[in-house]
C-alpha positions as protocol buffer text, in pm:
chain_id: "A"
residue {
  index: 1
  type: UNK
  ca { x: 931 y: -3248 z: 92 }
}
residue {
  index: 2
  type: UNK
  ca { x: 800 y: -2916 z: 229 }
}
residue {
  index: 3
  type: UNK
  ca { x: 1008 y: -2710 z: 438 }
}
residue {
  index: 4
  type: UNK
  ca { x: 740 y: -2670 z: 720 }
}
residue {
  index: 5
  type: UNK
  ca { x: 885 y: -2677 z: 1047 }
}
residue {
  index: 6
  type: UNK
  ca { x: 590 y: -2870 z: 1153 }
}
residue {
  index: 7
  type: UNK
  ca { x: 670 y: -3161 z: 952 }
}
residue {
  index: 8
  type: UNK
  ca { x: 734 y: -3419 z: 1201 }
}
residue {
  index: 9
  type: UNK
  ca { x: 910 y: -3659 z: 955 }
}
residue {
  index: 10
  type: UNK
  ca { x: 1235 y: -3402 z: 871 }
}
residue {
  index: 11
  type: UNK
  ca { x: 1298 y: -3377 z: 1266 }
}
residue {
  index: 12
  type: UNK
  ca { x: 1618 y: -3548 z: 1368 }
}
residue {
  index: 13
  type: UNK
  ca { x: 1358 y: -3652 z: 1608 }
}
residue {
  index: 14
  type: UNK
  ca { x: 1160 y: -3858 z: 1443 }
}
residue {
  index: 15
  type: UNK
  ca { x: 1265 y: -4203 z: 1564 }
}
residue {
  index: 16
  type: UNK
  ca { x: 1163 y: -4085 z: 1913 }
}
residue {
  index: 17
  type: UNK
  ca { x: 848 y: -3925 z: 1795 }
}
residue {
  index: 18
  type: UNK
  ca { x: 707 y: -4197 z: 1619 }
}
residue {
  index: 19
  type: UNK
  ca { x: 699 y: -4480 z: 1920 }
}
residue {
  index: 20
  type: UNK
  ca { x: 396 y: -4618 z: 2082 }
}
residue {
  index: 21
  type: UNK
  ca { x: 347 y: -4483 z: 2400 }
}
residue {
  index: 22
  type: UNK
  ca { x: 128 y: -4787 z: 2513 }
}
residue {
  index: 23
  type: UNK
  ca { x: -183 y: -4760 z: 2725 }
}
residue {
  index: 24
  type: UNK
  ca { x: -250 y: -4444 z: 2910 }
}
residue {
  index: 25
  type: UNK
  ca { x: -522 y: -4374 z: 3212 }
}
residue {
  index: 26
  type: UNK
  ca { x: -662 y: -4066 z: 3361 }
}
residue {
  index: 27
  type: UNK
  ca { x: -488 y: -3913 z: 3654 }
}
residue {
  index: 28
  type: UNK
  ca { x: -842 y: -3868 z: 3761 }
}
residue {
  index: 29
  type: UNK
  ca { x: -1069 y: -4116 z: 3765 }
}
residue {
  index: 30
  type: UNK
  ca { x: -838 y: -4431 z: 3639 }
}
residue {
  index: 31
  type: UNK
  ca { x: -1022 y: -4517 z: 3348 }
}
residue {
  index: 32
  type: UNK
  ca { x: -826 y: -4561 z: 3041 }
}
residue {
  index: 33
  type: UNK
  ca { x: -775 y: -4248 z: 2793 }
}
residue {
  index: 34
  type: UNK
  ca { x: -893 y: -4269 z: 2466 }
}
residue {
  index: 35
  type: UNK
  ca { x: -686 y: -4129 z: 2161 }
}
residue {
  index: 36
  type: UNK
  ca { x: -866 y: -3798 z: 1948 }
}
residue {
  index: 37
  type: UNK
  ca { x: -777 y: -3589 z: 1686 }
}
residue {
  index: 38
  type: UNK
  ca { x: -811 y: -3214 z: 1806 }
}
residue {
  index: 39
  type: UNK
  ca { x: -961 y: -3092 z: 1482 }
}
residue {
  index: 40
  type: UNK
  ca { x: -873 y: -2727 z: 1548 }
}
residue {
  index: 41
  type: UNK
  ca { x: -534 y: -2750 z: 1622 }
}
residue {
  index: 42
  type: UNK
  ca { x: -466 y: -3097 z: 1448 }
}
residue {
  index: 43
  type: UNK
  ca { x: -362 y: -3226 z: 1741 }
}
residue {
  index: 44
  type: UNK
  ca { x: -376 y: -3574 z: 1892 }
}
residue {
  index: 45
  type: UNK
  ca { x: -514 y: -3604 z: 2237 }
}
residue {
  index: 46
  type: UNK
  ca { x: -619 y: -3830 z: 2522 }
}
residue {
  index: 47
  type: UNK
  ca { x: -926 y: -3799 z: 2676 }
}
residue {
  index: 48
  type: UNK
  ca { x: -1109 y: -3993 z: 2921 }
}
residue {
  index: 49
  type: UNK
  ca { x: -1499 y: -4137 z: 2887 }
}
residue {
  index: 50
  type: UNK
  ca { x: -1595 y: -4093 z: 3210 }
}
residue {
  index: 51
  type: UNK
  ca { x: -1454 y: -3764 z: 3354 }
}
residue {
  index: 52
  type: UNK
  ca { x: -1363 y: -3590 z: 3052 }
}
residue {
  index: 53
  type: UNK
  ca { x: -1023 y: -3505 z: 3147 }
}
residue {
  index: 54
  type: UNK
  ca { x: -804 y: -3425 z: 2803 }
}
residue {
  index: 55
  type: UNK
  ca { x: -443 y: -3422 z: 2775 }
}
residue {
  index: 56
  type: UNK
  ca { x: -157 y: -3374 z: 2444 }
}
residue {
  index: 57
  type: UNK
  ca { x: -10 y: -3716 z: 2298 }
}
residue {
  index: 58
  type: UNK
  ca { x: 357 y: -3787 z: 2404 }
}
residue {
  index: 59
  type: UNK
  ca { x: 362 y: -3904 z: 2013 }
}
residue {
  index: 60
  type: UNK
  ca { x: 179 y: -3948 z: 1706 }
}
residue {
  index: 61
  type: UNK
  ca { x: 151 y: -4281 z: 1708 }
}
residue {
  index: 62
  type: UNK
  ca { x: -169 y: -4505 z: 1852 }
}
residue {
  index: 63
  type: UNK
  ca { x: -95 y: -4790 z: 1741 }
}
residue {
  index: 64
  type: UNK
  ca { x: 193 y: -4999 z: 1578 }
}
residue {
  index: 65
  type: UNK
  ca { x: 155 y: -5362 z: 1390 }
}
residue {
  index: 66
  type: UNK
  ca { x: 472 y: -5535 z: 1337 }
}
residue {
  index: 67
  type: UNK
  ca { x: 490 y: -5804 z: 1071 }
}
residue {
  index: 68
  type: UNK
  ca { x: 766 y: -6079 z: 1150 }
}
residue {
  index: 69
  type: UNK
  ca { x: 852 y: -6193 z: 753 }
}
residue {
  index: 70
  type: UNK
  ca { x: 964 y: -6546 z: 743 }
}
residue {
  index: 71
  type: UNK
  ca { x: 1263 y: -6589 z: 551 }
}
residue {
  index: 72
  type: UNK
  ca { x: 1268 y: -6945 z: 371 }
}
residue {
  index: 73
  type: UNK
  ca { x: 1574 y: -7112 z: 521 }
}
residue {
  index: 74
  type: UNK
  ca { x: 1627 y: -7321 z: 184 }
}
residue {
  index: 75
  type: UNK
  ca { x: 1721 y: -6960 z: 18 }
}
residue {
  index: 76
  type: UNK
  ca { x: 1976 y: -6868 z: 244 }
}
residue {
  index: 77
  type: UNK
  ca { x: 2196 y: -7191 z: 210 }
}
residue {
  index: 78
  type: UNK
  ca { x: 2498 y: -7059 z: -45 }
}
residue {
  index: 79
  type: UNK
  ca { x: 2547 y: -7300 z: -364 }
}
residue {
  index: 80
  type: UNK
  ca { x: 2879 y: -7290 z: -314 }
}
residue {
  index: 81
  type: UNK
  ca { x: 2868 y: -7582 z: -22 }
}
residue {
  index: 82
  type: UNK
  ca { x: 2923 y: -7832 z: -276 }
}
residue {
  index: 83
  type: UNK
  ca { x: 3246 y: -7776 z: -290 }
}
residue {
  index: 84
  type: UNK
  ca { x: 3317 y: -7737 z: 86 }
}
residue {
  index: 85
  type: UNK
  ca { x: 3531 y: -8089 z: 104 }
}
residue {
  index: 86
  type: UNK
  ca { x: 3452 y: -8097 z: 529 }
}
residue {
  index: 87
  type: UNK
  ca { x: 3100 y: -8169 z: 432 }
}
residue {
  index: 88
  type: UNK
  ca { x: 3021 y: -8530 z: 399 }
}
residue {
  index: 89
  type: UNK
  ca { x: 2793 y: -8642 z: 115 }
}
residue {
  index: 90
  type: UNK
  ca { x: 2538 y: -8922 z: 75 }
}
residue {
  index: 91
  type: UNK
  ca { x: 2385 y: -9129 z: -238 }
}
residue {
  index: 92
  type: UNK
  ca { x: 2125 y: -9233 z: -50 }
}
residue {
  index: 93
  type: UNK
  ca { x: 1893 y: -8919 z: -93 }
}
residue {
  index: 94
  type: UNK
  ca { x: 1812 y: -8877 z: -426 }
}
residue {
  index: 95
  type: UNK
  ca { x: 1738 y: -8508 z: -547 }
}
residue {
  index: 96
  type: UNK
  ca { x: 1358 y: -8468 z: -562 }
}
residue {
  index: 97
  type: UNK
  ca { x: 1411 y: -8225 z: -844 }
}
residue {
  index: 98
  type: UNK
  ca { x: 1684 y: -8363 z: -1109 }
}
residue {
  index: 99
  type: UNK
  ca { x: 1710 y: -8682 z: -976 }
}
residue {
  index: 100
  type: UNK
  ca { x: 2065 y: -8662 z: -917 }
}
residue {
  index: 101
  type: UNK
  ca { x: 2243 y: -8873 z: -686 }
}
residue {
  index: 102
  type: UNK
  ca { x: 2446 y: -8740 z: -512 }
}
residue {
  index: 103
  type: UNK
  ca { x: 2452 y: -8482 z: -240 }
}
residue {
  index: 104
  type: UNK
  ca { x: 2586 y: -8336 z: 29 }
}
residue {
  index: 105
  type: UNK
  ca { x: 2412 y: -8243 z: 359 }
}
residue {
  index: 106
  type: UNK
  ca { x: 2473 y: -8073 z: 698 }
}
residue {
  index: 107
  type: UNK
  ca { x: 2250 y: -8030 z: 1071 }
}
residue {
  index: 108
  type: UNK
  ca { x: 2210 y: -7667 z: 1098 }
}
residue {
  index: 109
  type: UNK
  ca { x: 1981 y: -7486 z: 1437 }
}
residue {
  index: 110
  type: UNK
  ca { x: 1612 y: -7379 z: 1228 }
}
residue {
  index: 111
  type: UNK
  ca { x: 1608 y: -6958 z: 1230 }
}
residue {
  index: 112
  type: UNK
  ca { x: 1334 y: -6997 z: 1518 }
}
residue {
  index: 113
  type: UNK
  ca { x: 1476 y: -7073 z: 1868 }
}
residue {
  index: 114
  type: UNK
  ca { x: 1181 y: -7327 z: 1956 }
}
residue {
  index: 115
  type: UNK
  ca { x: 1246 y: -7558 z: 1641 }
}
residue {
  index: 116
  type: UNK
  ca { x: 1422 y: -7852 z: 1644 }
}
residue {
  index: 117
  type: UNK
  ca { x: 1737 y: -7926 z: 1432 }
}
residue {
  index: 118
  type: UNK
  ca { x: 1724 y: -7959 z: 1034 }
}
residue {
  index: 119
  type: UNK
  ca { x: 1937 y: -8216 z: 788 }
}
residue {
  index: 120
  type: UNK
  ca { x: 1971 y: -7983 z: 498 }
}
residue {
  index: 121
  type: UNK
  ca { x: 2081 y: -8171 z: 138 }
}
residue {
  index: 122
  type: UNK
  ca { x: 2198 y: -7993 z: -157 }
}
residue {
  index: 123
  type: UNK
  ca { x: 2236 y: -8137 z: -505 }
}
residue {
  index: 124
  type: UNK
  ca { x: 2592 y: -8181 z: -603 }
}
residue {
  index: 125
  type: UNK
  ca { x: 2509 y: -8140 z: -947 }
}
residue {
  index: 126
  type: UNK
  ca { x: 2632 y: -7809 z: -1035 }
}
residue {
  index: 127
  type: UNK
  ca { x: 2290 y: -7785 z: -1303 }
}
residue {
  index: 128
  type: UNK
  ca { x: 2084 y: -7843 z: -1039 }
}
residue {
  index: 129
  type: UNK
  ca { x: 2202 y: -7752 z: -689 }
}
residue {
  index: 130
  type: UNK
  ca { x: 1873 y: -7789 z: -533 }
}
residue {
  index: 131
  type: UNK
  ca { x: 1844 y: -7757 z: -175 }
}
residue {
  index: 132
  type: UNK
  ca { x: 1568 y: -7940 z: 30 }
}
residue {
  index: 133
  type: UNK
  ca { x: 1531 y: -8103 z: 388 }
}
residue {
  index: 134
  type: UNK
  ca { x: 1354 y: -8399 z: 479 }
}
C-alpha cells in the first residue's frame, strides 16, 4: 500500500469514513442533492438540480448493497448428535440417502425469526450421517 496520507483506507478512520450518509437535501430550495465527483480536486460532492447549491460529502460512500448469505441449516447440525443419548431416535424415517434405519431427530427454532419450527433427522449410521428434515 502507498504511504499517501490521502489514502482513506490506512486511516484508523476508516470504519467511520466509509458509512452511508443516506439521503441529503438542499438547505436551499429542499430538493434532494445529487452525489458528483469534483474532477479537479477528486472530490465527492452534493449538489442540487434546481438551485445549484454544492456542498463536500460527509463520506465516500453513495451507496451500500448488503447481501444477507443464507447459511443451509442442514450444514450446521454437528455429526456428533448421534451419540448424544438425551436425543430420542425413530425407525420410522428411513434415510433418503443410505437407506438406513435408524435415526435420531430433534425440533430446533429455523435461523429466520418468522419460520416455523423444524424436525431435524440425522442418520445414525456413522457411514452415512446424513442430515435432512421433512
Amino acid at each position: 500500500m502507498s504511504d499517501s496520507g490521502d489514502d482513506y483506507m490506512q486511516t484508523e478512520d476508516f470504519e467511520t469514513k466509509k458509512k452511508f450518509t443516506g439521503i441529503k437535501f438542499c438547505p436551499n430550495c429542499n430538493n434532494m442533492l445529487y452525489p458528483r465527483e469534483d474532477k479537479d480536486h477528486r472530490q465527492l460532492m452534493y449538489t442540487c438540480r434546481n438551485c445549484d447549491h454544492t456542498e463536500l460529502a460527509d463520506s465516500p460512500c453513495i451507496y451500500v448493497n448488503k447481501l444477507m448469505h443464507e447459511i443451509d441449516e442442514l450444514t450446521q447440525i454437528v455429526a456428533d448428535v448421534i451419540n448424544d443419548p438425551t436425543l430420542p431416535k425413530t425407525f420410522d424415517h428411513v434415510c433418503p440417502k443410505c437407506q438406513g434405519k435408524e435415526a435420531v431427530f430433534f425440533q430446533a427454532q429455523s435461523r429466520r425469526a418468522e419460520d416455523e419450527m423444524k424436525l431435524y433427522y440425522v442418520c445414525t449410521n456413522k457411514e452415512c450421517v446424513h442430515r435432512w428434515t421433512d
